[in-house]
C-alpha atoms as an extended CHARMM CRD file, in Angstrom:
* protein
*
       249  EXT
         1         1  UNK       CA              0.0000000000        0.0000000000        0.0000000000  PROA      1               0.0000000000
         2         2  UNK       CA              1.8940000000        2.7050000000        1.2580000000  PROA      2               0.0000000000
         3         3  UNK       CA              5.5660000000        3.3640000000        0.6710000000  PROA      3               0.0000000000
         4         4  UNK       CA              5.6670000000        6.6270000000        2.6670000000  PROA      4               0.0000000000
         5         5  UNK       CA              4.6640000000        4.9020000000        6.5530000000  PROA      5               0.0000000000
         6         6  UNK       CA              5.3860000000        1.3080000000        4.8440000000  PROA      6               0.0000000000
         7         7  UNK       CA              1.4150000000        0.0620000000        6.0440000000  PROA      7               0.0000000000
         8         8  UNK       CA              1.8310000000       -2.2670000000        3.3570000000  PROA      8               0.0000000000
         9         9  UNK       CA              4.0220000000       -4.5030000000        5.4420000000  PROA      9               0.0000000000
        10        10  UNK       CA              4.8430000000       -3.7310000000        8.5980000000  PROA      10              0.0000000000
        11        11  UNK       CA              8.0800000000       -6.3150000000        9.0330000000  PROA      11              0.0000000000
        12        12  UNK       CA              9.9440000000       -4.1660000000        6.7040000000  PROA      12              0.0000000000
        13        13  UNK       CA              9.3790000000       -0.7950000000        9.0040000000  PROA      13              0.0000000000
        14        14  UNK       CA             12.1630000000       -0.7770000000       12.0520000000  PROA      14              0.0000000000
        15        15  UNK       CA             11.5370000000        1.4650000000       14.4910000000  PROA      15              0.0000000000
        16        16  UNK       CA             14.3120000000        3.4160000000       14.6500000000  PROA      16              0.0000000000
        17        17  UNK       CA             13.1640000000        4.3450000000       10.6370000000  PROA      17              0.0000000000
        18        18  UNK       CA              9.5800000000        5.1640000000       11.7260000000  PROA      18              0.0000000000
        19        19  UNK       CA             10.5790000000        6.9050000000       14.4740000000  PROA      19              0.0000000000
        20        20  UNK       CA             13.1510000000        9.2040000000       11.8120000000  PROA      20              0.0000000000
        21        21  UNK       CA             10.2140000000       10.0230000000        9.7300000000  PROA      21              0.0000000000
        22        22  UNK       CA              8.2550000000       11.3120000000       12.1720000000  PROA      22              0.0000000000
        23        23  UNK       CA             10.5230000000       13.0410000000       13.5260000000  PROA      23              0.0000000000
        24        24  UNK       CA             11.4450000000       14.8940000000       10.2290000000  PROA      24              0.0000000000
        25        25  UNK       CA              7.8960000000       15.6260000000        9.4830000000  PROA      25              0.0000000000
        26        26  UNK       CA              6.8980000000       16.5660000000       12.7120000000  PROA      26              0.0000000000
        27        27  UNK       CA              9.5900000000       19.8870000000       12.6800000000  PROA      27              0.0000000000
        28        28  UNK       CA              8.3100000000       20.4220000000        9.1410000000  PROA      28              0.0000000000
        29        29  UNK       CA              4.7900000000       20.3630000000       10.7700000000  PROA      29              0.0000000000
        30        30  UNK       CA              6.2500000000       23.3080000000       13.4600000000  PROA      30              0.0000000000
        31        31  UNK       CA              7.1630000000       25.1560000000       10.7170000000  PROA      31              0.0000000000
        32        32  UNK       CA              3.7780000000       25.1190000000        8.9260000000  PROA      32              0.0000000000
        33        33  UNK       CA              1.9870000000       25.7570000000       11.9180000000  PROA      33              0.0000000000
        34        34  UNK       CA              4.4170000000       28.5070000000       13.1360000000  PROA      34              0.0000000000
        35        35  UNK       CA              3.6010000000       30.1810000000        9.8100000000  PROA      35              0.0000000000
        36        36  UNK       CA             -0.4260000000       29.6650000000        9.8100000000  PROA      36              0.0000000000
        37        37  UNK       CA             -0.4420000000       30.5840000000       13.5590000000  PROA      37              0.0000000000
        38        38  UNK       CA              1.3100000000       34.0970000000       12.5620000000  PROA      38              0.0000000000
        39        39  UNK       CA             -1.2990000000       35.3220000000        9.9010000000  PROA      39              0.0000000000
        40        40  UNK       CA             -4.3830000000       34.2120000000       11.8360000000  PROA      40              0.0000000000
        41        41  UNK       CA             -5.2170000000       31.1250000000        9.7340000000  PROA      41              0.0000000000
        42        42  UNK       CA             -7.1040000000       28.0820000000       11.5180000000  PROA      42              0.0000000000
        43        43  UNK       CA             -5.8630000000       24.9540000000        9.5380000000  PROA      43              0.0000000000
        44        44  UNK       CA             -8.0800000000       21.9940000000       10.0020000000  PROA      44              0.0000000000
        45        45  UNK       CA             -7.2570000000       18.2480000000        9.4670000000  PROA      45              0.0000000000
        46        46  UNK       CA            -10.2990000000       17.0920000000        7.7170000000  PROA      46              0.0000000000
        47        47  UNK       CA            -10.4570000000       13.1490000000        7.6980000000  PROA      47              0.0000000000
        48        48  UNK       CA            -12.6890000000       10.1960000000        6.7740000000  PROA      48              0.0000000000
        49        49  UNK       CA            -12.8980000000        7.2820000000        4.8060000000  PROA      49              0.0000000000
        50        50  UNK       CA            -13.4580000000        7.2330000000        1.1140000000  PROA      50              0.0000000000
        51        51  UNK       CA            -17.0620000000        8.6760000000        0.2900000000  PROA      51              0.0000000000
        52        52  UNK       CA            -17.6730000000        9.5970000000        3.5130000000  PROA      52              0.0000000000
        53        53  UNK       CA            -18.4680000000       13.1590000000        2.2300000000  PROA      53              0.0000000000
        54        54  UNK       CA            -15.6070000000       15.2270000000        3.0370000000  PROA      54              0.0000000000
        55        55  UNK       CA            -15.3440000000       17.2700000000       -0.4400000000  PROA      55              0.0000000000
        56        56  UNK       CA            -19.6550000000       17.6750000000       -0.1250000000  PROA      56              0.0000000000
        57        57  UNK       CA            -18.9310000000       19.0540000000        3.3430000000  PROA      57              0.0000000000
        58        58  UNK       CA            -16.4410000000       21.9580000000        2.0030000000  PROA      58              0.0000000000
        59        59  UNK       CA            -18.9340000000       22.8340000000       -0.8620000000  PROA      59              0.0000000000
        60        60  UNK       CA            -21.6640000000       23.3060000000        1.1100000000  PROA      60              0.0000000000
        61        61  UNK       CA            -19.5640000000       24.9710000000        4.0270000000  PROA      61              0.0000000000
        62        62  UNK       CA            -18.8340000000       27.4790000000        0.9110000000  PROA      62              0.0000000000
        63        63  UNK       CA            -21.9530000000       27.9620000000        0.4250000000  PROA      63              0.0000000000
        64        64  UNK       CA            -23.7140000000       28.7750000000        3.6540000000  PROA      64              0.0000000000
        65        65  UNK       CA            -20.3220000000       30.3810000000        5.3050000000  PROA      65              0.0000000000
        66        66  UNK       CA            -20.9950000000       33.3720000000        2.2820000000  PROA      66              0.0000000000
        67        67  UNK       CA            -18.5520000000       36.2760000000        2.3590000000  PROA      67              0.0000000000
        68        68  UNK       CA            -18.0470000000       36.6900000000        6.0290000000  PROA      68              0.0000000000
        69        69  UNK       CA            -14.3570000000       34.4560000000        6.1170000000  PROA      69              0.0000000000
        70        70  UNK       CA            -12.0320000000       33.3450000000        3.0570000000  PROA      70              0.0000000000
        71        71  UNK       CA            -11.6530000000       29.9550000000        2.8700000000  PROA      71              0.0000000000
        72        72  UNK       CA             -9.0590000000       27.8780000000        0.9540000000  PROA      72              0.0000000000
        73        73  UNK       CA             -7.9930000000       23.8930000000        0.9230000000  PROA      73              0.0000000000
        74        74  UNK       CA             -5.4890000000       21.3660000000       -0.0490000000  PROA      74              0.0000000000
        75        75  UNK       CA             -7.1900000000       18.1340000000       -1.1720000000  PROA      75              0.0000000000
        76        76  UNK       CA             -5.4680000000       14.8720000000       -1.0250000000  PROA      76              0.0000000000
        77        77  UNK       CA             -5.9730000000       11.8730000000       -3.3700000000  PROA      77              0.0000000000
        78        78  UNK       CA             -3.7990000000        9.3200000000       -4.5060000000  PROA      78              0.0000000000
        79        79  UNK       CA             -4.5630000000        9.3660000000       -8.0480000000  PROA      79              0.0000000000
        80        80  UNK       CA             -6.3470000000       12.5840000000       -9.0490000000  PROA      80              0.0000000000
        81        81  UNK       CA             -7.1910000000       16.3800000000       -8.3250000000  PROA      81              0.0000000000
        82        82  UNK       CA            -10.7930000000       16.0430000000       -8.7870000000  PROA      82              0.0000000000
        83        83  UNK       CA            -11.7170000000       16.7100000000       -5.3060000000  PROA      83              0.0000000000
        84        84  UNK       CA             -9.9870000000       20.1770000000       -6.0090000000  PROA      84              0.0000000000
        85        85  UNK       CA            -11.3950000000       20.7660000000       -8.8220000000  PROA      85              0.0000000000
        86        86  UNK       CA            -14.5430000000       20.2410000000       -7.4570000000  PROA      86              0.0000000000
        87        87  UNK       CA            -14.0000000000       23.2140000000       -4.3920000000  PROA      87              0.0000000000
        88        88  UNK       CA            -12.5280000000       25.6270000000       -6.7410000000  PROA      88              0.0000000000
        89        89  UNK       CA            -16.0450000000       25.5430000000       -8.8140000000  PROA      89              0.0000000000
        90        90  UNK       CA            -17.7230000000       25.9410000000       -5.3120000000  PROA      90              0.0000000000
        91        91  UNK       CA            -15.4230000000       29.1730000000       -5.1890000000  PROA      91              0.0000000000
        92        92  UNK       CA            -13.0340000000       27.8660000000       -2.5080000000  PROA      92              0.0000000000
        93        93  UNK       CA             -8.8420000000       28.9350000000       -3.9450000000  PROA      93              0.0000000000
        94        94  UNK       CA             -7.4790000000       24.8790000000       -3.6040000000  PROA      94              0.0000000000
        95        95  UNK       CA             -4.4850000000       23.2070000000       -4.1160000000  PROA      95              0.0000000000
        96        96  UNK       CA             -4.5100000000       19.3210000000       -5.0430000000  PROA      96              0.0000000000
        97        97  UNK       CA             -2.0850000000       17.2710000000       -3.9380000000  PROA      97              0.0000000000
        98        98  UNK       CA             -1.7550000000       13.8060000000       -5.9280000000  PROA      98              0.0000000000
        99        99  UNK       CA              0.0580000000       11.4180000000       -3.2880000000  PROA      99              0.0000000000
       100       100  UNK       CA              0.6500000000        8.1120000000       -5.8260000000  PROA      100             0.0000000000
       101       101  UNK       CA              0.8080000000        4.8880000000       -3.2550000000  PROA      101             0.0000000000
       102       102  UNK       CA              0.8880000000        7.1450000000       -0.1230000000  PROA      102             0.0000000000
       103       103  UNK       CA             -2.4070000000        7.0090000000        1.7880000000  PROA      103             0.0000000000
       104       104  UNK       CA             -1.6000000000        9.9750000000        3.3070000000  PROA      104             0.0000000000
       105       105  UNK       CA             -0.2290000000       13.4260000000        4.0930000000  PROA      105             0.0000000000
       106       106  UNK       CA              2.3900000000       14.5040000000        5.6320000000  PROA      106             0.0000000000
       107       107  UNK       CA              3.8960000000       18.1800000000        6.5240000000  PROA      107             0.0000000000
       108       108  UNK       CA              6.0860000000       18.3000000000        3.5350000000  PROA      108             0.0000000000
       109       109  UNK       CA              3.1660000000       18.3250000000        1.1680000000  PROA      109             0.0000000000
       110       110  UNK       CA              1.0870000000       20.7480000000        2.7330000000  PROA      110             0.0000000000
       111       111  UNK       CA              4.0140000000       22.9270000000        3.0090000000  PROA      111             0.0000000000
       112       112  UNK       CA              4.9970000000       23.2010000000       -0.8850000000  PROA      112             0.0000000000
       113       113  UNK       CA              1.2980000000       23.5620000000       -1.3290000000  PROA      113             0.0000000000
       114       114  UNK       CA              0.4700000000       26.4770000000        0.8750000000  PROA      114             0.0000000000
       115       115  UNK       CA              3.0920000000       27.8960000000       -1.5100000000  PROA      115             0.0000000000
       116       116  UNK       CA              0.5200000000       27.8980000000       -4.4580000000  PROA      116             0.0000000000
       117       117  UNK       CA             -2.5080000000       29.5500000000       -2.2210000000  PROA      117             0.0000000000
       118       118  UNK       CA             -2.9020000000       33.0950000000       -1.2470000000  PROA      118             0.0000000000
       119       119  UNK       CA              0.0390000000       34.0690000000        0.9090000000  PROA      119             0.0000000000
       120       120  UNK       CA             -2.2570000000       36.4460000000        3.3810000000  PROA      120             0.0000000000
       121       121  UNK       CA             -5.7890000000       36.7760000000        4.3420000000  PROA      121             0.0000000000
       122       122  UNK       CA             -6.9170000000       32.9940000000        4.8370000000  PROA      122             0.0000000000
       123       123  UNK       CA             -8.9810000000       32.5450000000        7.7620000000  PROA      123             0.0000000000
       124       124  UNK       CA            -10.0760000000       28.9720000000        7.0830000000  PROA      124             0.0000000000
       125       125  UNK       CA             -7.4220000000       26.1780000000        5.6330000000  PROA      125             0.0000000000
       126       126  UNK       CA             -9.3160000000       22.8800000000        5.1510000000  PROA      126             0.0000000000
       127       127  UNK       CA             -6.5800000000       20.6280000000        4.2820000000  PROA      127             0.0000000000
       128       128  UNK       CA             -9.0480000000       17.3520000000        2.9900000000  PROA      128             0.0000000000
       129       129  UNK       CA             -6.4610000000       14.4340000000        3.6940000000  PROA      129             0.0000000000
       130       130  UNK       CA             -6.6510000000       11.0110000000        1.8560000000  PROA      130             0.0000000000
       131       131  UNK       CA             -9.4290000000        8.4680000000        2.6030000000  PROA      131             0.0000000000
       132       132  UNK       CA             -8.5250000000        6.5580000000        5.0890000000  PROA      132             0.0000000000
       133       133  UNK       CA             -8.7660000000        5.8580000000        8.9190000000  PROA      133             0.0000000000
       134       134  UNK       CA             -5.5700000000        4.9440000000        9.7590000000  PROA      134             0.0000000000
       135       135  UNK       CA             -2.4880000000        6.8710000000        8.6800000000  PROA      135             0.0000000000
       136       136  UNK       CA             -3.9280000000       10.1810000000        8.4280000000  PROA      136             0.0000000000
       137       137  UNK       CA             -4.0960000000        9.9300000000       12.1130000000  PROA      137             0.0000000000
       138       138  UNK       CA              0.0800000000        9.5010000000       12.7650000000  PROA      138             0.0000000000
       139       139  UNK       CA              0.8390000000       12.5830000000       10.7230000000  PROA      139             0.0000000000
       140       140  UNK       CA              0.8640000000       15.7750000000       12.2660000000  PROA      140             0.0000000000
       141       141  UNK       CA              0.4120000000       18.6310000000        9.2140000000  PROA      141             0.0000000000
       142       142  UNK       CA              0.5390000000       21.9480000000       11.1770000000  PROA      142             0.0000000000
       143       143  UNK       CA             -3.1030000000       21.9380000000       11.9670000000  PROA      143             0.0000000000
       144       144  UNK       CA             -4.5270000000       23.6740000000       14.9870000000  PROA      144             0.0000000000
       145       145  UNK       CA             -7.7350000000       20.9790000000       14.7870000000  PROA      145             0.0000000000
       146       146  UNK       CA             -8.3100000000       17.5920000000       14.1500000000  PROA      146             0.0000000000
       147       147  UNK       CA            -12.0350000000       17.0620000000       12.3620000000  PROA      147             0.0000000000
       148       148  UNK       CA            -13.2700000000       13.2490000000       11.6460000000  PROA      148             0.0000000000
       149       149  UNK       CA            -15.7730000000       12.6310000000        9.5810000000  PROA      149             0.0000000000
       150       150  UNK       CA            -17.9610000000        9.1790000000        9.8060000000  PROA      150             0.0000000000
       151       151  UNK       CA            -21.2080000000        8.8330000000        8.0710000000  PROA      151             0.0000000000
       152       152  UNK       CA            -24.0120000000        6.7130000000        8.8160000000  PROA      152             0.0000000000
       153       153  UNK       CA            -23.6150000000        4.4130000000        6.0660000000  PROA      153             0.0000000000
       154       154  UNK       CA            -20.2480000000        3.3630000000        7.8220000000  PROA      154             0.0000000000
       155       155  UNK       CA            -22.3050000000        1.7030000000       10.9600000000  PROA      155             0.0000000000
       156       156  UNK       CA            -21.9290000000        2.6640000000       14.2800000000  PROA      156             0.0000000000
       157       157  UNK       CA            -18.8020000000        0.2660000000       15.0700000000  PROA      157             0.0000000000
       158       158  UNK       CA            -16.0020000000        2.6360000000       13.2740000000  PROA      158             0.0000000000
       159       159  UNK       CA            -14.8190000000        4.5260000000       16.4420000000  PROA      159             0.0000000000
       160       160  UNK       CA            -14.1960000000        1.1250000000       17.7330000000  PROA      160             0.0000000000
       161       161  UNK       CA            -12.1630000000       -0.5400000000       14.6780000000  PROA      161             0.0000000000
       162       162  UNK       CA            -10.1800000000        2.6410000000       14.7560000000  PROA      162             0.0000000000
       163       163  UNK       CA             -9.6680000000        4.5190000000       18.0230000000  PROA      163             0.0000000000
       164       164  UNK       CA             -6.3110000000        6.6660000000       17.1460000000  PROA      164             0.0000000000
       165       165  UNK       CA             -8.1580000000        8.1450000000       14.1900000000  PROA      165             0.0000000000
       166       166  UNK       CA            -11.3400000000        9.1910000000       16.9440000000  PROA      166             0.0000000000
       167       167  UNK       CA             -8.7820000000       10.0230000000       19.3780000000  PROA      167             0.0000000000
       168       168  UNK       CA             -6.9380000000       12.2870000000       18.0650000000  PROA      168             0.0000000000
       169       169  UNK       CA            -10.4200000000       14.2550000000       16.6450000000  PROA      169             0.0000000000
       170       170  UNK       CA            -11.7260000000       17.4930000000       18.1720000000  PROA      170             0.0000000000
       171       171  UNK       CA            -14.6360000000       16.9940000000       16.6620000000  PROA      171             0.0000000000
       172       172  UNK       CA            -16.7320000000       14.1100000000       14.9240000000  PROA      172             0.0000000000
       173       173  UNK       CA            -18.7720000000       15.1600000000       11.9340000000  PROA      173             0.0000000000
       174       174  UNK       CA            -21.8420000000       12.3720000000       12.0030000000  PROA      174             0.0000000000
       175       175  UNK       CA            -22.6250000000       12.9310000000        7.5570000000  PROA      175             0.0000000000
       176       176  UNK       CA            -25.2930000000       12.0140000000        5.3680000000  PROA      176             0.0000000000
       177       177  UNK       CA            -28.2100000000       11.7570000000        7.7160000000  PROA      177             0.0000000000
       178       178  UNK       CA            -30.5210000000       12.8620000000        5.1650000000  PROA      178             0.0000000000
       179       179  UNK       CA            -30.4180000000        8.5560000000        4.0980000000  PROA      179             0.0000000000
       180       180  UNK       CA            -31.3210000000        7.7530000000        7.6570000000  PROA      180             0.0000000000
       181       181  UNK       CA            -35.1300000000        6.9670000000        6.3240000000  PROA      181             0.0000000000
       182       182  UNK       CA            -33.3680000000        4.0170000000        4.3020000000  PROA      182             0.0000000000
       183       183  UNK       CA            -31.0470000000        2.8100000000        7.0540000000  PROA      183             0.0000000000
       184       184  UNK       CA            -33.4820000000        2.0090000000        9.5840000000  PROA      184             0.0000000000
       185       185  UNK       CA            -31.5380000000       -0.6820000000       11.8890000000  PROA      185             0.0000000000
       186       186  UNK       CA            -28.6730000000        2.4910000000       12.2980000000  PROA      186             0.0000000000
       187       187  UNK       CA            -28.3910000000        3.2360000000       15.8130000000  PROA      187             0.0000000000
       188       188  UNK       CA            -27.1950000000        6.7790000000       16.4120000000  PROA      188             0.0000000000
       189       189  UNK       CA            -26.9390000000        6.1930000000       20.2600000000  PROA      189             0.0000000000
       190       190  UNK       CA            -24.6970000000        3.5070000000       19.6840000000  PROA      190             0.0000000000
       191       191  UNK       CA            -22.3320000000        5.7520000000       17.2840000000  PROA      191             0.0000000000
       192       192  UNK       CA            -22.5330000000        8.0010000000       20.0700000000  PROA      192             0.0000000000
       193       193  UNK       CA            -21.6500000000        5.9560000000       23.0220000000  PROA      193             0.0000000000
       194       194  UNK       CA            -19.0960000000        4.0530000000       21.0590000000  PROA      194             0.0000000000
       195       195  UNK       CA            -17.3270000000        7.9730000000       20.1270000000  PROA      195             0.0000000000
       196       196  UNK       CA            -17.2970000000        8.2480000000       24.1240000000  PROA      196             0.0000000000
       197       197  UNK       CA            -15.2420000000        5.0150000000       24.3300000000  PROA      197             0.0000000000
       198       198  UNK       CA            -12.5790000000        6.2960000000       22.7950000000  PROA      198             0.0000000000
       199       199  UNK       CA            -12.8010000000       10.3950000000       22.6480000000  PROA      199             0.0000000000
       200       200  UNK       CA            -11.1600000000       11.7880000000       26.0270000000  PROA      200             0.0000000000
       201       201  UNK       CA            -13.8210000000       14.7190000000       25.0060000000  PROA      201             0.0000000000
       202       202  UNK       CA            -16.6670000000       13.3180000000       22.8440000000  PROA      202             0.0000000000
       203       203  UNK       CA            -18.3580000000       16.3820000000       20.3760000000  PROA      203             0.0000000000
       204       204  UNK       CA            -20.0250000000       15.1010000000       17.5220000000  PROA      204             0.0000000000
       205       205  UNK       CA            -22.0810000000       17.1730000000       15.1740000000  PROA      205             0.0000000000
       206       206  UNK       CA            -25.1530000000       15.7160000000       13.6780000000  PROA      206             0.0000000000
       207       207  UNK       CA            -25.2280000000       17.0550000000        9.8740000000  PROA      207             0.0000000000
       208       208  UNK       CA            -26.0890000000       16.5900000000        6.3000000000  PROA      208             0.0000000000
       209       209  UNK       CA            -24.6150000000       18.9510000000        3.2730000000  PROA      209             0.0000000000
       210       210  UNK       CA            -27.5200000000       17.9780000000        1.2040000000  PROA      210             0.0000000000
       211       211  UNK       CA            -30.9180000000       19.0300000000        3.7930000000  PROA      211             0.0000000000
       212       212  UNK       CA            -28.7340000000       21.2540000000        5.8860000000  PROA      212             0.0000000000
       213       213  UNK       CA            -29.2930000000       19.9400000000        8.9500000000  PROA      213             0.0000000000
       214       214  UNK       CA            -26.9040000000       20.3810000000       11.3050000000  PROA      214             0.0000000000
       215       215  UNK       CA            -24.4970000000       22.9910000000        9.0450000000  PROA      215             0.0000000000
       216       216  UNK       CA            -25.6970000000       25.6800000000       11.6910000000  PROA      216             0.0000000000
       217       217  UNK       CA            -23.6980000000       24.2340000000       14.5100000000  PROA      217             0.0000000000
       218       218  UNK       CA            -20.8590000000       23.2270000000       12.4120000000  PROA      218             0.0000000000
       219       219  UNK       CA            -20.1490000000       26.6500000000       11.2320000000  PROA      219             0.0000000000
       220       220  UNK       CA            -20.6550000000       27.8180000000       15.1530000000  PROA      220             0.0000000000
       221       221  UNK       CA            -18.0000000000       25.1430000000       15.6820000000  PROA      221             0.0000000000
       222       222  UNK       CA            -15.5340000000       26.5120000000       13.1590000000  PROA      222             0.0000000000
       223       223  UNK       CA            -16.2630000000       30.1140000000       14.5710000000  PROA      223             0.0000000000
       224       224  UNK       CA            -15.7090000000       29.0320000000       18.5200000000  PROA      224             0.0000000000
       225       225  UNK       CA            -12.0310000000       27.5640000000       16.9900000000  PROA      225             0.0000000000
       226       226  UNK       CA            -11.0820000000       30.7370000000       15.1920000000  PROA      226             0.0000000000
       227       227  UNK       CA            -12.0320000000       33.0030000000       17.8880000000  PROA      227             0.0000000000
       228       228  UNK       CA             -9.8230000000       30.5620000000       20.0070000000  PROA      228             0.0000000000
       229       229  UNK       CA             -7.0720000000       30.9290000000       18.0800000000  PROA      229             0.0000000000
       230       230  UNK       CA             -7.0070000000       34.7030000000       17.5850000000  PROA      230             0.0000000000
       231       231  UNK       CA             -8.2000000000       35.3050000000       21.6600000000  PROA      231             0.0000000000
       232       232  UNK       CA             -5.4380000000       37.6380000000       23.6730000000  PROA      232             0.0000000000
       233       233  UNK       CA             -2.9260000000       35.5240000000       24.8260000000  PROA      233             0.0000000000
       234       234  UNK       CA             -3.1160000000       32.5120000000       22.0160000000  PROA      234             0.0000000000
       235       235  UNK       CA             -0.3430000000       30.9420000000       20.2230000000  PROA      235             0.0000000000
       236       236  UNK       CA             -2.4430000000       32.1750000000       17.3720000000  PROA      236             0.0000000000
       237       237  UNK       CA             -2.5620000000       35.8550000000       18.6140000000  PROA      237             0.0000000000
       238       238  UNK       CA             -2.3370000000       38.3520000000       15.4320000000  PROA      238             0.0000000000
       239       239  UNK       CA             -2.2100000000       42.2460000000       14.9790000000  PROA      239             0.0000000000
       240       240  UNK       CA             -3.1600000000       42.2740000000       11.3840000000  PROA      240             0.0000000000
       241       241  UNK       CA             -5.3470000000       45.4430000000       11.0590000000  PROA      241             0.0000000000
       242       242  UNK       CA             -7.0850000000       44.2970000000        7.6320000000  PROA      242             0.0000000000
       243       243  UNK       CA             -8.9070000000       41.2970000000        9.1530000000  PROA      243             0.0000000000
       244       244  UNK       CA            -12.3640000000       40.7420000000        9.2420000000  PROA      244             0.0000000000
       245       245  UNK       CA            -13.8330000000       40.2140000000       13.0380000000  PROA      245             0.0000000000
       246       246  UNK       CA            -15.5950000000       36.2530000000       12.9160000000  PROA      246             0.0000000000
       247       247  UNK       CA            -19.1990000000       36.3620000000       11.2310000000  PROA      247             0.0000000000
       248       248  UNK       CA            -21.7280000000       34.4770000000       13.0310000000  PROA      248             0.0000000000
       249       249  UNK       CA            -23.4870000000       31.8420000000       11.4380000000  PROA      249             0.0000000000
């Protein structure tokens, strides 16, 4: 599978290696975050398994967020930039990154790609990483949050099968509730008990990009971060005087 983290095969993956890797992506991952930090940008690890709606999310996010914060992405994919291609026509400036056999990204990757985005005046970086529910999780980008998507045609059982993805989220994005009506033996207790097995802080946001429910609170979410970052006293503290205060939702 992966020749980046070696997932393929684990026997052929010493320690000591791993451990190098991580070590070299996780000061490139300093650096990016240094950099977003200083011009006010909340970067957000978006990740989920393959269809799980990621790309839908960030289109509709476009279009009930309006004109009141810029967005931008970088969109992951091992063999294509059609995810991109898809946010740019949704009017969001993004960056695809075609990763070849690695199932992931890393810090290197999102740093030569902030390189082709606007250099100033993002407030929102969605950085859509490859689908998948296990390496995504080991590699630390820069982000300032972790977001996890799962949607209900996944089952209830996926915080179990893979706890270091729903450990590491801030938040859980519960997607595509608008095909509840033809699911009928889901069990959204049991997703959420199951997210409070593993979580240390369980949030979970009911939503659907296609109906709408639940968008409200996810864009509340997104503003509670980015106030977060920019409060007095945060390692995201800016003075830029051109910034736009945080629209509500």
């Amino acid at each position: 599978m992966c020749d980046t983290c070696g997932c393929g095969d684990h026997e052929i993956v010493a320690v000591d290696v791993h451990a190098s890797l991580l070590a070299a992506n996780d000061r490139r991952a300093r650096h990016n975050r240094e950099h977003l930090r200083a011009d006010g940008t909340l970067a957000l690890n978006l990740m989920g398994s393959p269809g799980c709606g990621k790309t839908a999310l960030l289109e509709a996010t476009a279009r009930r967020r309006g004109s009141g914060l810029r967005l931008a992405a970088i969109s992951g994919d091992l063999a294509t930039d059609r995810d991109a291609q898809r946010l740019r026509a949704a009017g969001i400036p993004s960056v695809g990154i075609t990763t070849g056999s690695a199932c992931h990204l890393d810090a290197r990757m999102v740093h030569e790609a902030l390189h082709d985005l606007p250099a100033e005046g993002i407030d929102l970086l969605f950085i859509e990483n490859v689908g998948n529910l296990v390496c995504p999780a080991i590699y630390d980008l820069g982000q300032e949050r972790n977001v996890v998507m799962v949607s209900v045609t996944e089952g209830e059982d996926k915080p179990l099968k893979y706890p270091v993805m729903f450990r590491k989220a801030d938040l859980v994005l519960v997607a595509k509730t608008d095909l509840l009506p033809a699911l009928p033996d889901f069990r959204l207790d049991l997703l959420r008990e199951n997210l409070a097995r593993v979580m240390p802080d369980p949030r979970a946001v009911v939503l659907s990009a296609r109906s709408g429910e639940g968008m409200g609170a996810w864009l509340a979410w997104l503003d509670e971060a980015l106030r977060e970052l920019r409060a007095p006293g945060s390692p995201g503290r800016h003075e830029r005087k051109d910034r736009p205060g945080v629209a509500g939702s």
